[in-house]
N, CA, C and O of each residue as an XYZ file, in Angstrom:
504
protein
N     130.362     84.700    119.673
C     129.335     83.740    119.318
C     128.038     84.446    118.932
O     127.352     84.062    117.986
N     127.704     85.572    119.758
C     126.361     86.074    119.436
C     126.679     87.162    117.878
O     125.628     87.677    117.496
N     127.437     87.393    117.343
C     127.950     88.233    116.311
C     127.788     86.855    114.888
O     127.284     87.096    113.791
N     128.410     85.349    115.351
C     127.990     84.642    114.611
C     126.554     84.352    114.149
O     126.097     84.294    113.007
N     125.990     84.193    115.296
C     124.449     83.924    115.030
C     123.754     85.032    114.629
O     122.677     84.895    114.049
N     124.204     86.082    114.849
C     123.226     87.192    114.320
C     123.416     87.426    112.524
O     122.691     87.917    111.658
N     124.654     86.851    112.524
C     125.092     87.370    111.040
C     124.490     86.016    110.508
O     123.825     86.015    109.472
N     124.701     84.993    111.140
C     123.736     83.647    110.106
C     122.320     84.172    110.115
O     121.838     83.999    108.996
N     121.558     84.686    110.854
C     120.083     84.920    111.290
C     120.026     86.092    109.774
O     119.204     85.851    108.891
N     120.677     86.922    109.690
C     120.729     88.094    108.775
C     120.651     87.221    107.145
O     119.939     87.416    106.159
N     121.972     85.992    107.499
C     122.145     85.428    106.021
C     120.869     84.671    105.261
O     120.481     84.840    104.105
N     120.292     83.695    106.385
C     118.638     83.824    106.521
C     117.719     83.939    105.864
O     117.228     83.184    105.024
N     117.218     85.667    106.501
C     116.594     86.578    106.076
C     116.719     86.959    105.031
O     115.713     87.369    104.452
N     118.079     86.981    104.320
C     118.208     87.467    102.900
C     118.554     86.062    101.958
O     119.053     86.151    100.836
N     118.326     85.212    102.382
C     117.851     83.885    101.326
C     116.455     83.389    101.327
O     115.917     82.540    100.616
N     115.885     84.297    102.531
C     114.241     83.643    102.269
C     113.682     84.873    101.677
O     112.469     84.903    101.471
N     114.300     85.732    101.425
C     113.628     87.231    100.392
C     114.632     86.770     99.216
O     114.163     87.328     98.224
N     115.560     86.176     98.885
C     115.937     85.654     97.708
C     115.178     84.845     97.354
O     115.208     84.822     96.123
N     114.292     83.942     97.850
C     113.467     82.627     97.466
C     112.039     83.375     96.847
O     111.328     83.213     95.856
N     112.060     84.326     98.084
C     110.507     85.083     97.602
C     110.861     86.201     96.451
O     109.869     86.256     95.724
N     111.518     86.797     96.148
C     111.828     87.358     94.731
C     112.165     86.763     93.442
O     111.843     87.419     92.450
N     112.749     85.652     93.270
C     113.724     85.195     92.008
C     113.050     83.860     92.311
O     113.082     83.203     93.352
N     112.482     83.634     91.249
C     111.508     82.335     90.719
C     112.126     80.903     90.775
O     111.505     79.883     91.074
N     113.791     81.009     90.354
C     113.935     80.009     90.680
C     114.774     79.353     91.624
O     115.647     78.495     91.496
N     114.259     80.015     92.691
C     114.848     79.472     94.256
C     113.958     79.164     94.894
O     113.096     80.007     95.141
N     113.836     77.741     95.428
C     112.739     77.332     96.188
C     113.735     76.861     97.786
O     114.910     76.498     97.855
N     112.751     77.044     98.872
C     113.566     76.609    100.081
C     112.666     75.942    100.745
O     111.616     76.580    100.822
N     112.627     74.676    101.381
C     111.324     73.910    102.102
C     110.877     74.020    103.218
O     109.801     73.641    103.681
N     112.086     74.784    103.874
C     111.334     75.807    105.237
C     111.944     76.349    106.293
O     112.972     76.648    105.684
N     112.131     76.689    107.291
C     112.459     76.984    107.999
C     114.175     76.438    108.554
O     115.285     76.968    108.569
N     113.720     75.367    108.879
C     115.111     74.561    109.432
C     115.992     74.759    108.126
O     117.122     75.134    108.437
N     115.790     74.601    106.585
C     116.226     74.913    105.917
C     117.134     75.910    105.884
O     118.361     76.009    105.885
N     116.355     76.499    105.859
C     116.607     78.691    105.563
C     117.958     78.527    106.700
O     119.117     78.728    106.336
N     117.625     78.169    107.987
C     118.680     77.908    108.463
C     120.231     77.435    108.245
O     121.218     78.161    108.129
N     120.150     75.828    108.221
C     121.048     75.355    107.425
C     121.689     75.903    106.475
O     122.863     76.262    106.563
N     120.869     76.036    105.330
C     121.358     77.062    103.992
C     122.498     78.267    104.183
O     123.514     78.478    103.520
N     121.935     79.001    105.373
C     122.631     80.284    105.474
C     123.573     79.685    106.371
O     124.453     80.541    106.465
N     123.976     78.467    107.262
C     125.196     77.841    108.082
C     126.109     77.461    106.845
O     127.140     78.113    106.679
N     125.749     76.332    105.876
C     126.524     75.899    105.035
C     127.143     77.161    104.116
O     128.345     77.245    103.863
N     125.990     78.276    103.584
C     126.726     79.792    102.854
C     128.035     80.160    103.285
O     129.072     80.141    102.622
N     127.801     80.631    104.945
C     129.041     80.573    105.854
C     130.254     80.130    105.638
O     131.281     80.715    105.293
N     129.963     78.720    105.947
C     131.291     77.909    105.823
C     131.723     77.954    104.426
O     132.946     77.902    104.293
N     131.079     78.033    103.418
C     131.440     77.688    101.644
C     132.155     79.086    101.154
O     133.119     79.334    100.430
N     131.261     79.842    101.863
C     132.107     81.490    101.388
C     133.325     81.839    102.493
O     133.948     82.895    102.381
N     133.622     80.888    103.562
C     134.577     81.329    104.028
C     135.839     80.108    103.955
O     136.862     80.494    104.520
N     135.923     78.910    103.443
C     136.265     77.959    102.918
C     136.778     77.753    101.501
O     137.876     77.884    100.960
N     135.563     77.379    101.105
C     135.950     77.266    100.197
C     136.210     78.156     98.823
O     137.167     78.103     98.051
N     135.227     78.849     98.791
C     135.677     80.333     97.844
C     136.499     81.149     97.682
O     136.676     81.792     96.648
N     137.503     81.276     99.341
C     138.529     81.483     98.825
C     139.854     81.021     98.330
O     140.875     81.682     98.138
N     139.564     79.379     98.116
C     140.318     78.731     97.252
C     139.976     79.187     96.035
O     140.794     79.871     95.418
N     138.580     78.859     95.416
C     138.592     78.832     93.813
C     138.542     80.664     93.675
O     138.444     81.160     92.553
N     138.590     81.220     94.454
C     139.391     82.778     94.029
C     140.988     82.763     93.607
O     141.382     83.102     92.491
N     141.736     82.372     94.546
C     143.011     81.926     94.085
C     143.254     81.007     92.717
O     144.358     80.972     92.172
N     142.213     80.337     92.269
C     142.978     79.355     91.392
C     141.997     79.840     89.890
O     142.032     79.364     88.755
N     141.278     80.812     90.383
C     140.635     81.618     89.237
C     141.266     82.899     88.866
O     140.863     83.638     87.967
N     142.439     83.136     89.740
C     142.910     84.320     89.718
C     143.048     84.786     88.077
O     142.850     85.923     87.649
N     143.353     83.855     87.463
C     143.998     84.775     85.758
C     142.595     84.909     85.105
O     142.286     85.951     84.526
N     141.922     84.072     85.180
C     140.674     84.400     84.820
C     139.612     85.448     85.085
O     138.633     85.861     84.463
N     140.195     85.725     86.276
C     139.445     87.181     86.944
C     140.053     88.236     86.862
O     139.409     89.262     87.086
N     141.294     88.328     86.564
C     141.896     89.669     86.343
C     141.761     89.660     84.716
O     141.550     90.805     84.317
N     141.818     88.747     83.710
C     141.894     89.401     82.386
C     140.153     89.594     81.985
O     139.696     89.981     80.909
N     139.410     89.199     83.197
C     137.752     89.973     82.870
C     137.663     91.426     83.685
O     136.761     92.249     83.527
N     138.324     91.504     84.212
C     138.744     92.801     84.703
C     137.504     92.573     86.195
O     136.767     93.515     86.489
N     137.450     91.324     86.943
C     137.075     90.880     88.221
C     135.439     90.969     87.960
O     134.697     91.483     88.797
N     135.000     90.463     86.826
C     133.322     90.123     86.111
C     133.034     88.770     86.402
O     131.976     88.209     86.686
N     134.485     88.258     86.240
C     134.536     86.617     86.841
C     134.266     85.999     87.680
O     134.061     84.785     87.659
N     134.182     87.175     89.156
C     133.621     86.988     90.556
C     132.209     86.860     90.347
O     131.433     86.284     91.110
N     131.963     87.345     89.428
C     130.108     87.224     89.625
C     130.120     85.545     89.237
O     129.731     84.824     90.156
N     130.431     85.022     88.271
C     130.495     83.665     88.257
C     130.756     82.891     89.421
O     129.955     82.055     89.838
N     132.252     83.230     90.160
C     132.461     82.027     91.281
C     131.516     82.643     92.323
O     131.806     82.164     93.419
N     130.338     83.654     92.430
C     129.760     83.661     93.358
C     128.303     83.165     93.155
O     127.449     82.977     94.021
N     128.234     83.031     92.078
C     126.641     82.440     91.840
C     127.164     80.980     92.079
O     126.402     80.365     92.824
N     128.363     80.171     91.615
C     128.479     78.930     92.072
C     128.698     78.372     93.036
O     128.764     77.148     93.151
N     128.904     79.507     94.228
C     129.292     79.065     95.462
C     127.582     79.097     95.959
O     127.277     78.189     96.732
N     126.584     79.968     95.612
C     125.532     79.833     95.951
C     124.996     78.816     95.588
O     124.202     78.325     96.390
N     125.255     77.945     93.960
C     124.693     76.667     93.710
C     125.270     75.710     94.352
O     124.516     74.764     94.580
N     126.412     75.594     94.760
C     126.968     74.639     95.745
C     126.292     74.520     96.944
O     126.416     73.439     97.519
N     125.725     75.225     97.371
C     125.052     75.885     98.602
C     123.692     74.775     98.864
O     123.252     74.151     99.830
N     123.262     74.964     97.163
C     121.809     74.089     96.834
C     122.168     72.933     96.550
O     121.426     72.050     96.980
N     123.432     72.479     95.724
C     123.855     71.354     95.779
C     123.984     70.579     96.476
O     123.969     69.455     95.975
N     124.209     70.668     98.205
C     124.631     69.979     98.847
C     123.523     70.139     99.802
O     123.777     69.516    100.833
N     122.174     70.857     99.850
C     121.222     70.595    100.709
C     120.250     70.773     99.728
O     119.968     71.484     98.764
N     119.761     69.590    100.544
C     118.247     68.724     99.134
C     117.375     69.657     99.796
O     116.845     70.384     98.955
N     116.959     69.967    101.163
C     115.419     71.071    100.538
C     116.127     72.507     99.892
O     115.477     73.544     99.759
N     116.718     72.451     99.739
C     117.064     74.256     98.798
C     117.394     73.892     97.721
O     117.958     72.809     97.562
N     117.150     74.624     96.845
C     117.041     74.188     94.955
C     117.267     75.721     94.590
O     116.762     76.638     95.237
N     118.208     75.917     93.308
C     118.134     76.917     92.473
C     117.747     75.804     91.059
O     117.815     74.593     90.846
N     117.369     76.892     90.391
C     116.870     76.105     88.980
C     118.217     76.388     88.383
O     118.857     75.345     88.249
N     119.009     77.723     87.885
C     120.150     77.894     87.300
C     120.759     78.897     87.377
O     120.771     79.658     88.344
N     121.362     79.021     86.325
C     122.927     80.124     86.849
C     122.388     81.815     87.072
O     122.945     82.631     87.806
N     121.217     82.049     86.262
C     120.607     82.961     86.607
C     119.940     83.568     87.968
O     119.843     84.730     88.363
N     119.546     82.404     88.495
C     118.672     82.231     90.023
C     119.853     82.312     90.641
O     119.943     83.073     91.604
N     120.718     81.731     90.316
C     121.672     81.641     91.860
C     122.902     83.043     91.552
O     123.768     83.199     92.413
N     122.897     83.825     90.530
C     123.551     85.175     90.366
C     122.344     85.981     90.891
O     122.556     86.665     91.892
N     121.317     85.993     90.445
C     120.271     87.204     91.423
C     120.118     86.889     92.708
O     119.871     87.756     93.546
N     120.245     85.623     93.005
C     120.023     84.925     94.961
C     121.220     85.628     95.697
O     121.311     86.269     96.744
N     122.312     85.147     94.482
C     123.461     85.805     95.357
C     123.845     87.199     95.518
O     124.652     87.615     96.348
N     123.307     87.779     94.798
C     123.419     89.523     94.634
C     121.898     89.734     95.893
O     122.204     90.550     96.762
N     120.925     89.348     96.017
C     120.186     90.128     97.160
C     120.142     89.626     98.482
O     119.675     90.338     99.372
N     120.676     88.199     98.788
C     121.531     87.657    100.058
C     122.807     88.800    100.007
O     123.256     88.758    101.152
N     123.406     89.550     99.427
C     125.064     89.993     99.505
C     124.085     91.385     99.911
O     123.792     91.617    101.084
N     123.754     92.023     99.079
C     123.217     93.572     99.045
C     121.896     93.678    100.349
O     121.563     94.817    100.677
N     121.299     92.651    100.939
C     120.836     92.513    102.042
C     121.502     92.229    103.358
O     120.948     92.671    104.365
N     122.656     91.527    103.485
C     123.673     91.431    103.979
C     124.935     92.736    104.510
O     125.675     92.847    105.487
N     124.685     93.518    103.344
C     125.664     94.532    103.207
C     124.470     95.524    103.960
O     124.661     95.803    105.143
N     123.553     95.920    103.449
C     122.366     96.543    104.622
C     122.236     96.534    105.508
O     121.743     97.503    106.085
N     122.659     95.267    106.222
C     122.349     95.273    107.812
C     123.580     95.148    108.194
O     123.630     95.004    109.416
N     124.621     95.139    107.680
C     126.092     95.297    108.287
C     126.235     96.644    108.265
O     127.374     97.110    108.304
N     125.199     97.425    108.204
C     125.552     99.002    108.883
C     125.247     99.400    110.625
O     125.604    100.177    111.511
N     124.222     98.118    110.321
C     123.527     98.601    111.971
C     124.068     97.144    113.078
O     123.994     96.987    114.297
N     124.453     96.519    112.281
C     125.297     95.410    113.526
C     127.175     95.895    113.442
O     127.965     96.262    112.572
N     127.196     95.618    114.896
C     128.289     96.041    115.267
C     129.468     94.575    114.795
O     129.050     93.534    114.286
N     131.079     94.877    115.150
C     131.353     93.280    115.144
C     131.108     92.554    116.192
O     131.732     91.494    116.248
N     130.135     92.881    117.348
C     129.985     92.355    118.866
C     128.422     91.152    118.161
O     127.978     90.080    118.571
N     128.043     92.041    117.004
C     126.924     90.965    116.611
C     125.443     91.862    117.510
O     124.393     91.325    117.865
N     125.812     93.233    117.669
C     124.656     93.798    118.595
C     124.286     95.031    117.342
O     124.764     95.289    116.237
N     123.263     95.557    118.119
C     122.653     96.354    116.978
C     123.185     98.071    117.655
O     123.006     98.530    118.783
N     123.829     98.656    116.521
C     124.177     99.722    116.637
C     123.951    101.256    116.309
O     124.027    101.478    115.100
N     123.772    102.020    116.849
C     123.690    103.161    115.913
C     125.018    103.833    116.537
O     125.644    103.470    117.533
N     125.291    105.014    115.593
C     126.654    106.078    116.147
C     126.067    107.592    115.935
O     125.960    107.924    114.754
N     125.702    108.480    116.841
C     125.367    109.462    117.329
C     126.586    110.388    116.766
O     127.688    109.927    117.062
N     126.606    111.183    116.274
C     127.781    112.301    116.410
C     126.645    113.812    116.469
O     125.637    114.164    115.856
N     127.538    114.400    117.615
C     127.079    115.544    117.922
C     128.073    116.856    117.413
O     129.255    116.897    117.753
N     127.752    117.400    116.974
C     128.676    118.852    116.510
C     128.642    119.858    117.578
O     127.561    120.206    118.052
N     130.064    120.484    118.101
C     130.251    121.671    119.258
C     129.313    122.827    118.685
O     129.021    123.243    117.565
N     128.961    123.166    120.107
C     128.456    124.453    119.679
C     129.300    125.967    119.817
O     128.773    127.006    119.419
């Protein structure tokens, strides 16, 4: 449970620095930012990997360029279905979704899967 919440808290953080970088993502606040990054969750672990499967020919004859598409739409779905979060368009929600992912991927170096914060020490024999 605490590995869940830390990774929503992370998803978050990197949609309210998506809002504050890329012009056209607006979020209305807090409880939002929240929500937003609960519903991300469930949509990227739900439902995206349906329309991966049923995009499959389409993504292998772009040679997998196509993922950038079903992932900016899983981010507009995201805005679609909660009225304070807004992307303006397909542009906003491909850069939202590339610095939520690449902010995401940043701090999945220093959280463990326990959801705690980690470092790994290696010492060399002398």
């Amino acid at each position: 449970m605490q590995g869940f919440i830390v990774r929503m808290l992370v998803t978050a953080v990197g949609l309210a620095l998506a809002a504050w970088v890329v012009p056209g993502i607006t979020v209305s606040g807090p409880g939002t930012l929240l929500l937003a990054a609960l519903l991300m969750g469930i949509v990227n672990g739900f439902v995206r990997p349906v329309v991966i499967v049923l995009t499959l020919p389409l993504t292998l004859a772009t040679f997998g360029l196509f993922l950038l598409v079903v992932n900016a739409g899983m981010f507009g779905l995201v805005a679609w279905m909660l009225s304070g979060f807004a992307v303006s368009g397909f542009l906003a929600a491909l850069f939202g979704w590339i610095i939520v992912s690449v902010f995401a991927w940043l701090a999945s170096w220093y959280i463990g899967p326990q959801g705690r914060y980690e470092v790994i020490i290696i010492e060399r024999g002398r």
